[in-house]
C-alpha positions in Angstrom: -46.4 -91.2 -107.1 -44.5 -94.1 -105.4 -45.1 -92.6 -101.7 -48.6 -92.2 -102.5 -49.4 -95.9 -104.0 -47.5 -96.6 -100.4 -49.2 -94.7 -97.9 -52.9 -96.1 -99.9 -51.7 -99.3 -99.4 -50.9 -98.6 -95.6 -53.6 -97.5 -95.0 -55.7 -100.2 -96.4 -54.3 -102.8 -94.5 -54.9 -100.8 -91.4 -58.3 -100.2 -91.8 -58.8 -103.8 -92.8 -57.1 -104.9 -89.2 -59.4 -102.4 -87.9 -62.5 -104.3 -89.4 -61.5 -107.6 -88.5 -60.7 -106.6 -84.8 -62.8 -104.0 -83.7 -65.6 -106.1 -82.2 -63.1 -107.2 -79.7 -61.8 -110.6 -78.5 -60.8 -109.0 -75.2 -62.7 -109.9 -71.8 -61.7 -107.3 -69.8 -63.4 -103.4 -71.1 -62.2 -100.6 -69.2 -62.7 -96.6 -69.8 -59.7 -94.9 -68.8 -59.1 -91.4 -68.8 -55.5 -90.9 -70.8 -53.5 -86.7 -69.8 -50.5 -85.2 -70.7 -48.8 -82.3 -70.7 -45.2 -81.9 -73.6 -42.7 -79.0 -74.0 -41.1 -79.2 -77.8 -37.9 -76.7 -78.3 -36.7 -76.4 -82.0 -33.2 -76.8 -81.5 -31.9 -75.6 -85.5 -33.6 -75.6 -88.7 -33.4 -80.0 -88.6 -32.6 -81.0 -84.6 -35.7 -80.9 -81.9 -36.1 -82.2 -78.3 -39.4 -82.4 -76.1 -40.3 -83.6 -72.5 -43.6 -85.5 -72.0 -45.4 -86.0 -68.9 -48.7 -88.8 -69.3 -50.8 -89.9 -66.5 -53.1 -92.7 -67.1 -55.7 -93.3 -65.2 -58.1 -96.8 -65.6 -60.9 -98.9 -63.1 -63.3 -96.3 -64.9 -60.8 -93.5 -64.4 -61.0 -94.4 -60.6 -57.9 -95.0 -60.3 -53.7 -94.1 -61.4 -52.6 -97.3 -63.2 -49.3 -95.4 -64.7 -46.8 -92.6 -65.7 -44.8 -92.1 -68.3 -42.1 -89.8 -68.8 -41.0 -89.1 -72.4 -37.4 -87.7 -73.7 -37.3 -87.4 -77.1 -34.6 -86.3 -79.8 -35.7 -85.6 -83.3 -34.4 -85.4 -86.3 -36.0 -83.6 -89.8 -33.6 -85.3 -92.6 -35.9 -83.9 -95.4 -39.4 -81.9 -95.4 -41.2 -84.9 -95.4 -39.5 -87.4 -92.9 -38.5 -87.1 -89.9 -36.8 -89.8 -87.1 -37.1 -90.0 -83.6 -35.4 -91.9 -80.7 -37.0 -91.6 -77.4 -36.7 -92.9 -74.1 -39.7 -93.3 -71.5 -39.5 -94.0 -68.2 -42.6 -95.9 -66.7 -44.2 -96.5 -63.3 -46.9 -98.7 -63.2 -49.6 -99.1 -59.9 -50.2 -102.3 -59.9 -52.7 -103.8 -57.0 -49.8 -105.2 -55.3 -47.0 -103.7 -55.7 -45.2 -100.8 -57.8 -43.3 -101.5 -60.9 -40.8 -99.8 -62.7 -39.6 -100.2 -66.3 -37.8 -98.7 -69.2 -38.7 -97.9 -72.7 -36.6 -97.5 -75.9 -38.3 -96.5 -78.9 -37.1 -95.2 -82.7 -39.0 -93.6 -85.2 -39.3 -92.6 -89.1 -41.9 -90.9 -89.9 -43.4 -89.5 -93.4 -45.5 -86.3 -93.7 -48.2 -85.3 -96.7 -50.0 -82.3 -97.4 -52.5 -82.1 -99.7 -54.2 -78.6 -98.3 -56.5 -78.8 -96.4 -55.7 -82.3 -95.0 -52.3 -84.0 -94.0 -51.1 -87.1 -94.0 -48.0 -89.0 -91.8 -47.1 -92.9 -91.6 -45.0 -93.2 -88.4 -43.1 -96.4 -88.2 -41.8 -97.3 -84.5 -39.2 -100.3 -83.0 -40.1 -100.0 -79.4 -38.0 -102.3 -76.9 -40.2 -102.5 -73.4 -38.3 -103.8 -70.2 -41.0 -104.1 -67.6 -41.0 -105.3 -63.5 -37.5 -104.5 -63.8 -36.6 -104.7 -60.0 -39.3 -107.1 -59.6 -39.1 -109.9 -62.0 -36.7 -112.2 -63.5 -37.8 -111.3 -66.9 -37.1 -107.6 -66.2 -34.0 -107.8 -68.0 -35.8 -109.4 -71.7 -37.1 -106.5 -73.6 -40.9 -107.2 -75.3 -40.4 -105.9 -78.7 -42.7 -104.2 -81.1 -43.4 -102.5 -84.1 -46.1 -100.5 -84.5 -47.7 -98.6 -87.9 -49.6 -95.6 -87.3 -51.3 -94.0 -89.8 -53.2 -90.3 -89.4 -55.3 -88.2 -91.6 -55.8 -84.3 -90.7 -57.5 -81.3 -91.8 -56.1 -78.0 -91.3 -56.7 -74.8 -92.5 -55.8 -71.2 -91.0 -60.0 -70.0 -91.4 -61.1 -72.6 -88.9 -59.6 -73.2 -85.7 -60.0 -76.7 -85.0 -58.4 -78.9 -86.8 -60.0 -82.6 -86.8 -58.0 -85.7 -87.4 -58.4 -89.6 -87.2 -55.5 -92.1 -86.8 -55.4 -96.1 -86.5 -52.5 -97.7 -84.7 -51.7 -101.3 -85.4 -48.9 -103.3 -82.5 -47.0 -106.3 -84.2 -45.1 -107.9 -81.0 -41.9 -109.5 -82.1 -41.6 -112.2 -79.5 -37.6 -113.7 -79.4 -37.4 -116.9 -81.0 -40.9 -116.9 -82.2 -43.3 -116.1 -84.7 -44.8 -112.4 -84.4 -48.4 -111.5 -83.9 -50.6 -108.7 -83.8 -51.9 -108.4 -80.5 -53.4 -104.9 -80.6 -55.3 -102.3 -82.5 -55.9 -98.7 -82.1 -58.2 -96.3 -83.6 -58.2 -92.7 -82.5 -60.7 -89.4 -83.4 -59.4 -86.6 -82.1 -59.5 -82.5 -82.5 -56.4 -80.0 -82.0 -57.1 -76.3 -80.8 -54.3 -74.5 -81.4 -54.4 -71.0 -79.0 -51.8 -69.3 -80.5 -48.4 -70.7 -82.3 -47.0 -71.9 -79.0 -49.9 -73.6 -77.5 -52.0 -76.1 -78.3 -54.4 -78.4 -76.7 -55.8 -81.6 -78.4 -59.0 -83.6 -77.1 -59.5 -87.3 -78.6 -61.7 -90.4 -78.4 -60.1 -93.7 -78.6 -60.6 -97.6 -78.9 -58.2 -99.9 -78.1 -59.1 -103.4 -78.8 -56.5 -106.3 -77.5 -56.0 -110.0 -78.8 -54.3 -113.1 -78.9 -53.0 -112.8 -75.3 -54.4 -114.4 -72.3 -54.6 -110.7 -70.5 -55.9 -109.0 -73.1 -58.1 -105.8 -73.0 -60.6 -103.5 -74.8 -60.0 -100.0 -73.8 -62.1 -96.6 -74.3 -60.4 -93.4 -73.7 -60.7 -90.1 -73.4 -57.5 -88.0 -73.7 -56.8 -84.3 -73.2 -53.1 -83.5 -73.6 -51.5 -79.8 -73.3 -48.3 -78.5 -75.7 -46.0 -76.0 -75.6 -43.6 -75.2 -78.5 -41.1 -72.7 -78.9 
């Protein structure tokens, strides 16, 4: 009863966030186009590791603004949580110059199911070192943590399986007061081909604020998975 008055609660401050944000503060708008392509491998009955590769590309999908390469341990301490560490290695194109930059992230995550639909609240710490051989800073991590919240439907007699998540990014800056300073919302639907692969097509918004560089973002994402 408790993780349910939780994850109602959660979810009610997410969608309020999304309410208050979702015309956008942002000047710059920009449709990207958002791929990737994961391996999992179940390692025992409670250890897992997967490989992601992501290619983003923005400018109206004109144009590779980065790449992100995923590791990722996991860890299933009951049936319904799970935690994560993962480390990402980024390469952005920027118009200048190419920059390189490190990401550390850890996860808990709680799962749901109330047939047909499923449930998970994944809380992430992410530490983001960026311009790392081409900036002074590139040594001071930007630190978040981020609440996402998704609802699915699943059931074995239909073969896509719809589901709808909202993201929310509190940056923790050192020294300082955090702020929100973005907001996701994401529609998406999962195909699974068979119990190895699966391919997942999604629509989302991303609005951005309180920052001088903020952006609104619309993307379309197709991502590929193999598990086994």
């Amino acid at each position: 009863m408790k993780m349910k008055i939780n994850l109602k609660l959660s979810c009610c401050i997410l969608f309020l966030l999304q309410f208050i944000f979702s015309t956008g503060t942002a000047q710059v708008k920009d449709f990207q186009l958002w791929t990737d392509i994961s391996v999992k491998k179940d390692l025992s009955k409670h250890w897992e590791l997967s490989y992601e590769q992501n290619l983003r590309f923005g400018s109206n999908a004109g144009r590779l603004d980065k790449s992100y390469s995923n590791l990722t341990a996991g860890y299933k301490i009951t049936k319904f949580l799970k935690i994560d560490g993962m480390y990402r290695f980024v390469i952005r194109n920027k118009p200048d110059y190419i920059s390189y930059g490190h990401t550390f992230a850890f996860d808990a995550t709680l799962k749901q199911k109330y047939d047909p639909f499923r449930f998970s609240v994944r809380n992430r710490l992410l530490y983001k070192f960026s311009d790392i051989r081409s900036s002074d800073n590139g040594r001071i991590p930007q630190r978040y943590y981020r609440t996402k919240l998704e609802i699915g439907f699943k059931t074995k007699k239909f073969p896509l399986n719809p589901y709808f998540s909202a993201e929310s990014f509190l940056f923790l800056p050192i020294g300082e007061t955090p702020y929100f300073d973005a907001l996701r919302a994401t529609a998406g639907l999962e195909y699974a081909l068979n119990k190895h692969n699966i391919v997942d097509c999604y629509w989302m918004n991303e609005w951005g604020f309180n920052t001088a560089d903020a952006e609104d973002l619309y993307i379309l994402g197709v991502s590929y998975s193999y598990m086994f």
